[in-house]
C-alpha positions in Angstrom: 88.5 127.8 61.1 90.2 125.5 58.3 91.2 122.1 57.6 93.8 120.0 58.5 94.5 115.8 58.3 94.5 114.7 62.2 94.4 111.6 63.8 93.6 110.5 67.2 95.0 106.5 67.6 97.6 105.1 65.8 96.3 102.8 62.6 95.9 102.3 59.1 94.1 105.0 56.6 90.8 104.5 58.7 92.3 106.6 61.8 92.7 109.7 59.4 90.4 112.6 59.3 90.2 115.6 57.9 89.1 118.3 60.9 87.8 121.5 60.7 91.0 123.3 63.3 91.2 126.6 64.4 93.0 128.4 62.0 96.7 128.9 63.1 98.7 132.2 62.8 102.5 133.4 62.6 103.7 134.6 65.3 107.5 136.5 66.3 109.8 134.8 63.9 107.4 132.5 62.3 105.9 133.1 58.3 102.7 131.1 58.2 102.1 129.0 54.7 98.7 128.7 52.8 99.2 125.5 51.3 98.2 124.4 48.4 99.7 120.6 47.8 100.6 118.7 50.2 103.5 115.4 48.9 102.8 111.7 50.9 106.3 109.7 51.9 106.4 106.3 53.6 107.8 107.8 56.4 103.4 109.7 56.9 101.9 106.5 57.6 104.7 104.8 58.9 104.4 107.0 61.6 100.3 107.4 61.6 100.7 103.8 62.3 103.5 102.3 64.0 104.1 103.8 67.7 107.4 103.2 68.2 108.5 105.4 64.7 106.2 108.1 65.7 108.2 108.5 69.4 111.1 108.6 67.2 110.0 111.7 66.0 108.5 113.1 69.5 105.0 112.7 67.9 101.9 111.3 69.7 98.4 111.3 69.4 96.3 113.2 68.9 98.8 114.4 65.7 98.6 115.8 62.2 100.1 114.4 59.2 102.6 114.8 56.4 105.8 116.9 55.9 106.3 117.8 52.7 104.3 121.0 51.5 104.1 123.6 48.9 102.3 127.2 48.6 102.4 130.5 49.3 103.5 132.7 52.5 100.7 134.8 53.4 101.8 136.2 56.9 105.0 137.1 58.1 105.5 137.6 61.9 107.4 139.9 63.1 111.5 139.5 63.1 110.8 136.8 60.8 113.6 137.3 58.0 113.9 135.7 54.7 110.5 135.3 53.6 107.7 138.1 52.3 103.7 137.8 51.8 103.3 136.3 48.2 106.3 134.6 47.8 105.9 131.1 46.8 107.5 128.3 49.0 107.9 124.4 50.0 109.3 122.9 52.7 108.9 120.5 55.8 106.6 120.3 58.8 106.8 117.6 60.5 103.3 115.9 61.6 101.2 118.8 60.3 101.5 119.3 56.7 98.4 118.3 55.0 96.2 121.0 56.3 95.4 124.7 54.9 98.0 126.1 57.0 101.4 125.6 58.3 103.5 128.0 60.4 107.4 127.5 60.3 109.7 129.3 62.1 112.8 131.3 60.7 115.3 131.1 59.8 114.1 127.7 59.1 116.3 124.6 59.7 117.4 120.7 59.2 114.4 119.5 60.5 111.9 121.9 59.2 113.2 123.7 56.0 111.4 125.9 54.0 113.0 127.2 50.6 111.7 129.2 48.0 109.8 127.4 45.0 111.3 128.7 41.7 109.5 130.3 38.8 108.4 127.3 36.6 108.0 124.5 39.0 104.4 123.5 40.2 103.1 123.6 43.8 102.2 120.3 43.0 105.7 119.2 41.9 107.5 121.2 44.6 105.6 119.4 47.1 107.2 116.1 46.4 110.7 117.8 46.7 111.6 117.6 50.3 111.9 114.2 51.5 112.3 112.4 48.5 115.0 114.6 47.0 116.6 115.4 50.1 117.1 111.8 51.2 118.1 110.8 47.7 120.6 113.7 47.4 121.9 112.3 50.7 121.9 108.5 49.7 124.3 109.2 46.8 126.4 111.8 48.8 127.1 109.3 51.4 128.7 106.9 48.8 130.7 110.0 46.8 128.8 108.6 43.8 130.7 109.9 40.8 131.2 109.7 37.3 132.0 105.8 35.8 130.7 104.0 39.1 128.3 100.9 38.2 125.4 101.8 41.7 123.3 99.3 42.5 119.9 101.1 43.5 117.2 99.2 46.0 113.8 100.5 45.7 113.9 102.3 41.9 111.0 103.0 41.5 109.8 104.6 44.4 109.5 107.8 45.6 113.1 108.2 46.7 114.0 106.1 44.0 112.6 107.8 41.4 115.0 110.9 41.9 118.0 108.7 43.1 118.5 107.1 40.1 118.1 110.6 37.7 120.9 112.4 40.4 123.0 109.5 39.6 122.5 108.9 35.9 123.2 113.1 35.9 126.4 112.6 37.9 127.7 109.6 35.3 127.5 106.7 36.8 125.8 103.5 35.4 122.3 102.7 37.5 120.9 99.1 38.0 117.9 99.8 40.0 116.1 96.8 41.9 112.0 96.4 41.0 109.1 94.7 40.2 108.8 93.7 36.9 105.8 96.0 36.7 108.1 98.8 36.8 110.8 97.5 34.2 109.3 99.9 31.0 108.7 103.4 34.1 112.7 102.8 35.1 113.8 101.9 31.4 112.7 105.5 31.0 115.2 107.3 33.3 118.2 105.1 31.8 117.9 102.5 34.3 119.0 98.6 33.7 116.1 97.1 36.1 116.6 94.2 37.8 113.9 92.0 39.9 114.6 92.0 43.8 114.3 88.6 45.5 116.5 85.4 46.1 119.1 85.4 43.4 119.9 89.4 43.5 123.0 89.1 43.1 123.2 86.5 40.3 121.1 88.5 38.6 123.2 91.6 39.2 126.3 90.0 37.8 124.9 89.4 34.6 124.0 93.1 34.3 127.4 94.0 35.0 130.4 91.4 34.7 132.7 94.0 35.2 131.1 94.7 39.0 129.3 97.3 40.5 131.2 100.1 42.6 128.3 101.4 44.6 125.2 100.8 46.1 122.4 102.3 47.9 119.3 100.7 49.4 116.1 102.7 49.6 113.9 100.2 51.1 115.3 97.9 53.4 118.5 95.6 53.5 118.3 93.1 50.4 120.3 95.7 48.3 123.1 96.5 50.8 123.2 92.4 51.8 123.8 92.1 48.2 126.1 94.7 47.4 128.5 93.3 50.2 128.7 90.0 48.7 129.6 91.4 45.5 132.6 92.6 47.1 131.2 96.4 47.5 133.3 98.1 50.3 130.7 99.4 53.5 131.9 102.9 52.8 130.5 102.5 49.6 126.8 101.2 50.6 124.0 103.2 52.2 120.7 102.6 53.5 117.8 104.9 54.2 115.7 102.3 55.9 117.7 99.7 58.2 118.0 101.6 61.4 120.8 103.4 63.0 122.9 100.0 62.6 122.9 98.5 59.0 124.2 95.6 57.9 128.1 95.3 57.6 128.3 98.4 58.9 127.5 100.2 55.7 126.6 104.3 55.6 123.2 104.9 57.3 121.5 108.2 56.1 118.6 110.6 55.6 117.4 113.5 54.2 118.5 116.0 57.3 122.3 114.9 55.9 121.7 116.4 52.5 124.0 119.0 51.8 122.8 122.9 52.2 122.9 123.5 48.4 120.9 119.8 47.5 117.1 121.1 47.1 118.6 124.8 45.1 120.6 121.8 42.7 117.7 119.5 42.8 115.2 122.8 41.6 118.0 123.6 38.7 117.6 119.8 37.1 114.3 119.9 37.3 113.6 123.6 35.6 116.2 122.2 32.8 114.4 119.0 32.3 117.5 117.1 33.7 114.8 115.7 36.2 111.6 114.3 35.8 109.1 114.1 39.1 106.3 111.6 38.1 102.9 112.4 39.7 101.8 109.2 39.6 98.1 110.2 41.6 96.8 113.0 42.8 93.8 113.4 45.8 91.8 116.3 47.0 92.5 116.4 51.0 89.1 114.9 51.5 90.6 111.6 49.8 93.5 111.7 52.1 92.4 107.8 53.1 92.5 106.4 49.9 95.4 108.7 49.0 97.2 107.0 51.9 96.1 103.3 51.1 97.7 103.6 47.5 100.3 105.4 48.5 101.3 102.7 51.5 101.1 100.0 48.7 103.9 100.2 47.7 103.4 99.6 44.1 102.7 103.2 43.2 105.3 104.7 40.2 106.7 107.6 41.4 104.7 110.6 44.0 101.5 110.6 45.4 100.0 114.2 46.2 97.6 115.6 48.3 95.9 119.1 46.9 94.4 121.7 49.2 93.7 124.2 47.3 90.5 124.5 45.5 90.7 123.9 41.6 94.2 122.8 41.7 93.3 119.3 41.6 
């Protein structure tokens, strides 16, 4: 047997529990992970919680929970390629990632990827890779962010944020990232001008930056994106991660599966050389997975929130 996060209604933290399973197994094609860290995104509860974004995803109760992980392979099935017992990896499984165990099939894909963790990077770091990096990579991508732009970043400080803004800053542009005023000094950090969201963005914005702002991306709803159109910011120019399939003033909607196939081995470099930083900003043992959650779905949190699985790590 091992462990694994389940739930078996749709709710808040209180529906999660963490279930002794029958341990799973690779089978033909398949390499099975032992994890040891398991990264939380808003898009875990939001589906734990809200029906309608889990049958988005084809998920329905009774379900596991999380996608981004981190360990070791430690079976390999057969005509499984790519992969070999010992070899440390993190990846994506979608609605079963905080357990002991996850099984992904190869050669792995969009949807579920797996990639190998580079010497020098933590499980507990390369567990917060996935999602958040992918979807940032993605966000700036879709607006061919490039050296010189002025971007206008909704949600800094978030997960998503947190590596948005470092990709940008890395690929020369000038960042204004929206936040609570909490989170002015924890953006300062990363080279950020932060501005406070809320009525008045866009006054606010102009002060920053007389000269205007090129670019925008908005990684928590549509106040950034409304705001970056009425500064004159073309569509093409203005993604979101979070509005839906139809934004606002039909501006670029994206996601992490649109990252480009070289944007986690690119993401791994900057971090090894220090060009990224990945702030931890908590860290549970699986049996705290509710109160893991509940900070987590605050939204106030600085940076990733991470589940370990793996006794001692924490």
């Amino acid at each position: 047997m091992s462990r694994a996060v389940v739930y078996e209604s749709f709710g808040g933290p209180e529906v999660l529990e963490v279930r002794e399973v029958p341990e799973p197994h690779a089978g033909p094609g398949e390499v099975r992970v032992r994890v040891a860290a398991a990264g939380l995104n808003p898009m875990d509860w939001g589906i734990a919680s809200q029906p309608e974004a889990a049958a988005r995803f084809g998920i329905d109760v009774p379900a596991g929970f999380g996608f981004d992980f981190a360990g070791v392979v430690d079976e390999v099935g057969a005509g499984a390629a790519g992969f070999a017992v010992g070899d440390r990896v993190h990846g994506g499984a979608l609605g079963r990632a905080v357990a002991d165990f996850v099984v992904v099939k190869t050669p792995t894909g969009a949807t579920e990827p797996l990639w190998h963790t580079p010497d020098g990077i933590s499980d507990e770091v390369a567990a917060t890779l996935p999602v958040a990096g992918m979807t940032a990579a993605a966000a700036l991508a879709a607006i061919d962010l490039r050296a010189g732009d002025t971007v206008l970043v909704g949600g800094a400080a978030g997960g998503v944020g947190v590596f948005a803004v470092q990709l940008a800053k890395l690929a020369g542009a000038k960042v204004i990232g929206t936040a609570g005023p909490g989170t002015f000094a924890f953006l300062r950090q990363f080279g950020v001008e932060p501005v406070t969201y809320g009525p008045g963005l866009a006054d606010r914005v102009r002060t920053l930056a007389p000269e205007g702002v090129t670019a925008a991306t908005d990684l928590f709803g549509i106040e950034t994106a409304e705001t970056a159109l009425a500064l004159g910011v073309p569509a093409e120019r203005i993604s979101t991660i979070a509005a839906g399939p139809n934004p606002p003033g039909g501006v670029r909607a994206t996601g992490g599966f649109d990252a480009s196939p070289d944007a986690m081995e690119r993401i791994g470099d900057a971090v090894l050389a220090g060009a990224i930083t990945v702030p931890i900003a908590a860290a549970f043992p699986v049996e705290q997975i509710r109160e893991a959650v509940t900070l987590q779905a605050g939204r106030h949190v600085h940076g990733k929130v991470v589940i370990t699985l793996r006794p001692g790590l924490h």
